[in-house]
LUMTIMI-520907 format. One record per residue: residue number from 1; x, z, y of N, C-alpha, C in turn. Coordinates in steps of 0.2 Angstrom, whole numbers, plus 5000, padded with zeros to 4 digits. Layout:
# LUMTIMI-520907
+-----+------+------+------+------+------+------+------+------+------+
:   k :  n.u :  n.w :  n.v : ca.u : ca.w : ca.v :  c.u :  c.w :  c.v :
+-----+------+------+------+------+------+------+------+------+------+
: NUM :    X :    Z :    Y :    X :    Z :    Y :    X :    Z :    Y :
...
+-----+------+------+------+------+------+------+------+------+------+
//
This chain:
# LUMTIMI-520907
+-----+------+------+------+------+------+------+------+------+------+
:   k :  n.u :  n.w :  n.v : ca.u : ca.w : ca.v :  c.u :  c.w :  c.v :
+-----+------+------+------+------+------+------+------+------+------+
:   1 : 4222 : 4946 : 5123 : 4216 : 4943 : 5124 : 4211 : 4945 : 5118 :
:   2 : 4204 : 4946 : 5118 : 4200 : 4949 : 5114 : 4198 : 4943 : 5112 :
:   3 : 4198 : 4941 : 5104 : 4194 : 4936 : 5103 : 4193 : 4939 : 5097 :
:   4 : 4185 : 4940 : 5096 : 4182 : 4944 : 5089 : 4182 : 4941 : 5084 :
:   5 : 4182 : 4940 : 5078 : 4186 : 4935 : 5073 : 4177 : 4937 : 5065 :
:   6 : 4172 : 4938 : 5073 : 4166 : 4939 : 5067 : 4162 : 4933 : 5072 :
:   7 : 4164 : 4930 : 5075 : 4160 : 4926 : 5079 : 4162 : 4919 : 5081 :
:   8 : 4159 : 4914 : 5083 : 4158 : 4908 : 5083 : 4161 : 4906 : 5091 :
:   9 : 4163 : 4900 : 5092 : 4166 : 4898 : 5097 : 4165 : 4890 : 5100 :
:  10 : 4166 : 4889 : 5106 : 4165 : 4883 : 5109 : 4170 : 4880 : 5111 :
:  11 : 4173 : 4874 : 5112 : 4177 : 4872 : 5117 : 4176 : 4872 : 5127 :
:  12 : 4170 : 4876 : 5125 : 4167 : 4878 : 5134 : 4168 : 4882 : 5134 :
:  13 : 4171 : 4888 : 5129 : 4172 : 4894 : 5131 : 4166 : 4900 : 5129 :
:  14 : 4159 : 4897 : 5125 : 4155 : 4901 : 5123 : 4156 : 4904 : 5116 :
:  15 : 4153 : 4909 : 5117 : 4153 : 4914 : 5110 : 4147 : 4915 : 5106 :
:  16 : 4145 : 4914 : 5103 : 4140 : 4912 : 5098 : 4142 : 4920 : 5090 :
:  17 : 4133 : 4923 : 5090 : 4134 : 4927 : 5087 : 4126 : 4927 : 5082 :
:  18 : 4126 : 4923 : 5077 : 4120 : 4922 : 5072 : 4117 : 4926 : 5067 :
:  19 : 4112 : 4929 : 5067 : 4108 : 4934 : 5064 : 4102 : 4932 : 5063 :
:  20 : 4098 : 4931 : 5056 : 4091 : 4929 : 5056 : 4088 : 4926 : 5059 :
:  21 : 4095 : 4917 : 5063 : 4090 : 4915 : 5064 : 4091 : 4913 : 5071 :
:  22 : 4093 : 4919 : 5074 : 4092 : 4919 : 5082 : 4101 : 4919 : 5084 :
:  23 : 4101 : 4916 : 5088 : 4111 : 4914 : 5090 : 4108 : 4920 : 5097 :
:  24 : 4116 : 4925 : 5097 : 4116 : 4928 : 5102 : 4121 : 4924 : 5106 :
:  25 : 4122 : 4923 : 5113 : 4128 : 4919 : 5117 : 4130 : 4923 : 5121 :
:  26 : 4137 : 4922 : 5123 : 4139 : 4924 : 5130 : 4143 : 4921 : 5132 :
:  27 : 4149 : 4921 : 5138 : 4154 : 4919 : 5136 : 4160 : 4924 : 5136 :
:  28 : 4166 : 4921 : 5134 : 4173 : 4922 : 5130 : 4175 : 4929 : 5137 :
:  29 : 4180 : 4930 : 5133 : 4183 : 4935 : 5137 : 4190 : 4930 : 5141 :
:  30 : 4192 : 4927 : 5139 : 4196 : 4922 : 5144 : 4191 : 4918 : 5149 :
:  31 : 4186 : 4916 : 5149 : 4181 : 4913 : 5152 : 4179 : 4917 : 5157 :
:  32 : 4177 : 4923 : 5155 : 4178 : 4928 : 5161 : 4184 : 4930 : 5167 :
:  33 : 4188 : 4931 : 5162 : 4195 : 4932 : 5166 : 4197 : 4926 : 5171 :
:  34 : 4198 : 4920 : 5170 : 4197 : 4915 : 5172 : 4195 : 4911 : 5178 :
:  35 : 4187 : 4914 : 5177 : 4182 : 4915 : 5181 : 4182 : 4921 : 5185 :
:  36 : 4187 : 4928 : 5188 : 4186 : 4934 : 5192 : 4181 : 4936 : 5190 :
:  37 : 4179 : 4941 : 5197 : 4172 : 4944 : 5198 : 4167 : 4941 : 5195 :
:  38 : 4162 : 4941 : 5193 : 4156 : 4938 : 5192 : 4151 : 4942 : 5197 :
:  39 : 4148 : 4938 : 5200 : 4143 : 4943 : 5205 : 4135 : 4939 : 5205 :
:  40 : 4132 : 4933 : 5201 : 4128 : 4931 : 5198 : 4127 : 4928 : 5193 :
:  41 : 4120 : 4928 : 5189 : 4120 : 4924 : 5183 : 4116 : 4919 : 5185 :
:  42 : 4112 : 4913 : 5183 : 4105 : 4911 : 5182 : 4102 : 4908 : 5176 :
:  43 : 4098 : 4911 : 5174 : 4096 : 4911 : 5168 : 4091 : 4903 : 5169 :
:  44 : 4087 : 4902 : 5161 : 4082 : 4898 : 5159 : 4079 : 4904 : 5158 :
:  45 : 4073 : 4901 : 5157 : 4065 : 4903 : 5158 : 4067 : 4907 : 5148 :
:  46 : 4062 : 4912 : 5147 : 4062 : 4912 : 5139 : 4056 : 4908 : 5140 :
:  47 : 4055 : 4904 : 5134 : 4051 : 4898 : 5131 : 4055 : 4892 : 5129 :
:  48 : 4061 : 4890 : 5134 : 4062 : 4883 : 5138 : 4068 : 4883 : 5131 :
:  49 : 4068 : 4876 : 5130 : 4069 : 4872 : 5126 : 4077 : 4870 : 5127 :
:  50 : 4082 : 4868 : 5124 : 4090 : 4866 : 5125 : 4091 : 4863 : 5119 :
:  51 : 4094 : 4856 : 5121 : 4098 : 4854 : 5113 : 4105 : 4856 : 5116 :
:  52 : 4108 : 4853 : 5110 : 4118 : 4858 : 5111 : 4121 : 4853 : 5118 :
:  53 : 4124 : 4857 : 5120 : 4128 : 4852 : 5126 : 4121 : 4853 : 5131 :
:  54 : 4119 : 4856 : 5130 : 4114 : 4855 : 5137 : 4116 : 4859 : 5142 :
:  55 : 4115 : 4861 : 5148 : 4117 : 4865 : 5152 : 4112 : 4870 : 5154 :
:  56 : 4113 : 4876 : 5152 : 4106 : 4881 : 5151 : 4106 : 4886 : 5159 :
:  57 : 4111 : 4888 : 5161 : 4113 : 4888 : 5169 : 4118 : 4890 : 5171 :
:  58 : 4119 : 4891 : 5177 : 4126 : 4894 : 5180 : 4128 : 4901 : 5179 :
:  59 : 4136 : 4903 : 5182 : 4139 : 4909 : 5181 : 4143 : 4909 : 5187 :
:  60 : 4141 : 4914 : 5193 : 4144 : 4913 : 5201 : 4150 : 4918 : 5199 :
:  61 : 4155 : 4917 : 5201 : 4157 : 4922 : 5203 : 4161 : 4921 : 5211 :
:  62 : 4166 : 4925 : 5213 : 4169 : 4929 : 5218 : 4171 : 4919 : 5220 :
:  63 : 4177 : 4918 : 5215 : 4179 : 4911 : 5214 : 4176 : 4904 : 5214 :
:  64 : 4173 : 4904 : 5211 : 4170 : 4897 : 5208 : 4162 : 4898 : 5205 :
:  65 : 4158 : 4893 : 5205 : 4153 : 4893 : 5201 : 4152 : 4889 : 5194 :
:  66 : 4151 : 4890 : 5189 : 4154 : 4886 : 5183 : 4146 : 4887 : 5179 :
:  67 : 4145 : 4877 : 5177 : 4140 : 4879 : 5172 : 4142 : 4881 : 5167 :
:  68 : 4133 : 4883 : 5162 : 4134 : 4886 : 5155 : 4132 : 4883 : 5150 :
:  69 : 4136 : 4879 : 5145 : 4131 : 4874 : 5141 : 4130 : 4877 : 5134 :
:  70 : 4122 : 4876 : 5132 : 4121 : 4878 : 5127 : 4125 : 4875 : 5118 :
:  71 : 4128 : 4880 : 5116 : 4132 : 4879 : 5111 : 4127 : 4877 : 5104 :
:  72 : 4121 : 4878 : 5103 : 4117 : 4874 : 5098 : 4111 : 4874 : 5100 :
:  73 : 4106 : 4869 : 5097 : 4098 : 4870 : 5098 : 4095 : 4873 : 5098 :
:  74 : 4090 : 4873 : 5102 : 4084 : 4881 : 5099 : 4081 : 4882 : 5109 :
:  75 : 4077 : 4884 : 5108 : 4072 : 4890 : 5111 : 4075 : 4895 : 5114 :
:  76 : 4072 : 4898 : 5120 : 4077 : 4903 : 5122 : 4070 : 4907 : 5119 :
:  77 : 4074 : 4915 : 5117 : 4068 : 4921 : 5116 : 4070 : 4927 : 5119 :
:  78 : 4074 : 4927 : 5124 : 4078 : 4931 : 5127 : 4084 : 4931 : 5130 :
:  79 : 4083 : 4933 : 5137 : 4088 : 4932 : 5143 : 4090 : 4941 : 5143 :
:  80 : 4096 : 4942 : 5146 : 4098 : 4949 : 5148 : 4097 : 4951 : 5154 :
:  81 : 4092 : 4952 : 5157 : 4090 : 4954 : 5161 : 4093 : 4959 : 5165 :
:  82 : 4097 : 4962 : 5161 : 4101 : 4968 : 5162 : 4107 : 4966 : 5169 :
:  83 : 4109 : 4959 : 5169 : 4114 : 4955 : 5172 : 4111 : 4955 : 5178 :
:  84 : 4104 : 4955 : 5180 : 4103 : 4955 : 5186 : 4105 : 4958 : 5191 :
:  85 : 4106 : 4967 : 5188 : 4105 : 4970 : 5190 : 4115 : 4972 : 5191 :
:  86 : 4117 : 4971 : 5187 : 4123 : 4971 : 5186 : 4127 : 4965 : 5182 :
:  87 : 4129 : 4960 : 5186 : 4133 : 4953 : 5182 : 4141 : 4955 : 5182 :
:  88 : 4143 : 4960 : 5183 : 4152 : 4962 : 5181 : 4151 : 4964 : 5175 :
:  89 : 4148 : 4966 : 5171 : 4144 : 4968 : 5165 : 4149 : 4961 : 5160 :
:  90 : 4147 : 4956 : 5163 : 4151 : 4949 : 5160 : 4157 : 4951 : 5158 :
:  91 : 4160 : 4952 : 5165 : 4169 : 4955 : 5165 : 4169 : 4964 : 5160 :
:  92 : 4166 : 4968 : 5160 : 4168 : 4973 : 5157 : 4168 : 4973 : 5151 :
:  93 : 4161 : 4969 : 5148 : 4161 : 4968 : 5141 : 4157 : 4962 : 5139 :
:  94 : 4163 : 4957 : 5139 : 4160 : 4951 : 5138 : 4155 : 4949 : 5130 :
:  95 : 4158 : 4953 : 5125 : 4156 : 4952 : 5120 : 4151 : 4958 : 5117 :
:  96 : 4148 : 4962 : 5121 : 4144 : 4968 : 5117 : 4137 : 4967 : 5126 :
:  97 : 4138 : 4972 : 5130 : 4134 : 4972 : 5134 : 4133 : 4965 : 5142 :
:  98 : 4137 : 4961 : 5140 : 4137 : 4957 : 5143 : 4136 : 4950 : 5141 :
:  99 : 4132 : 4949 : 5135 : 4129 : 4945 : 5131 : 4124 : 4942 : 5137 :
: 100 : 4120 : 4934 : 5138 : 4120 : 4929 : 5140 : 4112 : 4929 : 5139 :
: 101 : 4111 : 4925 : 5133 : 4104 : 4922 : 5130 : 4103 : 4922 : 5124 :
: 102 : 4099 : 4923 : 5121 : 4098 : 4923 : 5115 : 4091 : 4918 : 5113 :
: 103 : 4093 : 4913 : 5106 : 4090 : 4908 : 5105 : 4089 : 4908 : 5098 :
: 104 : 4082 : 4904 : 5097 : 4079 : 4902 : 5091 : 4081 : 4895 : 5089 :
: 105 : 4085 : 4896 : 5083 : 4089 : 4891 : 5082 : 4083 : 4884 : 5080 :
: 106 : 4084 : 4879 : 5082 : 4079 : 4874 : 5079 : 4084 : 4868 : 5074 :
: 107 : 4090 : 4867 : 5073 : 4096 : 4867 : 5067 : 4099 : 4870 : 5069 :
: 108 : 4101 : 4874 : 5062 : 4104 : 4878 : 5059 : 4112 : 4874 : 5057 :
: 109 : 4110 : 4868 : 5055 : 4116 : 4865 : 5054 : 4123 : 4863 : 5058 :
: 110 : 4121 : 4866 : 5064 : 4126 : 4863 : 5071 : 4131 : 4869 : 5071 :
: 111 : 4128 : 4876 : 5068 : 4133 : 4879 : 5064 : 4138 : 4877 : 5063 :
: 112 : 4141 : 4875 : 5060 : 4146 : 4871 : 5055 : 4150 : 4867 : 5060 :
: 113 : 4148 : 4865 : 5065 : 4153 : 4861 : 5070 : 4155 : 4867 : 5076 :
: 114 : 4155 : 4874 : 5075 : 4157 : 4877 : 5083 : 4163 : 4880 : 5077 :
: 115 : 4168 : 4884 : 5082 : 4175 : 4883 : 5080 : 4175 : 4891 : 5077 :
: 116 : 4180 : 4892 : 5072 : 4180 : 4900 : 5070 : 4186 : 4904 : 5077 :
: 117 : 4185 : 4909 : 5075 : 4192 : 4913 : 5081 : 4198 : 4910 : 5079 :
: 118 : 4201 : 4908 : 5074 : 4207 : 4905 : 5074 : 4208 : 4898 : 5079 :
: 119 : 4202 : 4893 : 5077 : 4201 : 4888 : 5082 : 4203 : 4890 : 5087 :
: 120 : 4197 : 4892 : 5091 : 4197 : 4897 : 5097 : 4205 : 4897 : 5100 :
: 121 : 4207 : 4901 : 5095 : 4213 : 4904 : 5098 : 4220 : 4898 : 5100 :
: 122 : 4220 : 4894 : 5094 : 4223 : 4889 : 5098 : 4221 : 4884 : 5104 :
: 123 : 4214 : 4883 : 5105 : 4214 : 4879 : 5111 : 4215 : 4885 : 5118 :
: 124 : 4215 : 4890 : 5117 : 4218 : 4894 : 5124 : 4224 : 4895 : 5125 :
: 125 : 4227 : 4894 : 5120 : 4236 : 4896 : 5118 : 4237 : 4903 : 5118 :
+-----+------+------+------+------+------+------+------+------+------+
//
């Protein structure tokens, strides 16, 4: 199981990646797996607003449909458009080209409450 140990985690299984400002997200590579095939995303608008625990959108796959809940506050300032066109992108690299949304954090403080990869690690066993 890949779990990158430079990144931020959820108990929903999101991955949170903070630079200048703006949190990059995806989800987890168990989250993927979990979840098979992925064969749609559905994004929020860039503009559109999320506190933490909001639900920003869904993740269809082969399986199941599973929402996606925003792991801190902020503004979206970009979706990956790229998933349109190819959403198994999720399953092949969850953590590099299969990234989510990326958001303009509006507290910076909520940091401090998502889990490190060792967390992480223990709640998937």
């Amino acid at each position: 199981m890949n779990i990158p140990s430079n990144l931020k985690y959820t108990s929903d299984h999101e991955w949170v990646n903070i630079e200048d400002g703006v949190a990059t997200i995806g989800i987890t590579d168990f989250a993927q797996g979990e979840l098979g095939d992925i064969v749609f995303v559905e994004f929020p608008e860039v503009g559109d607003s999320f506190d933490i625990a909001d639900t920003f959108g869904t993740i269809e796959a082969v399986k199941t449909v599973a929402d996606l809940f925003m792991p801190l506050s902020g503004e979206i300032v970009e979706i990956n458009e790229e998933l349109d066109a190819d959403p198994s992108t999720v399953n092949s690299d969850p953590y590099g080209d299969g990234w989510l949304v990326k958001i303009k954090l509006s507290n910076p403080d909520e940091v401090d409450d998502l889990m490190s990869y060792t967390s992480y690690e223990e709640i998937i066993g």
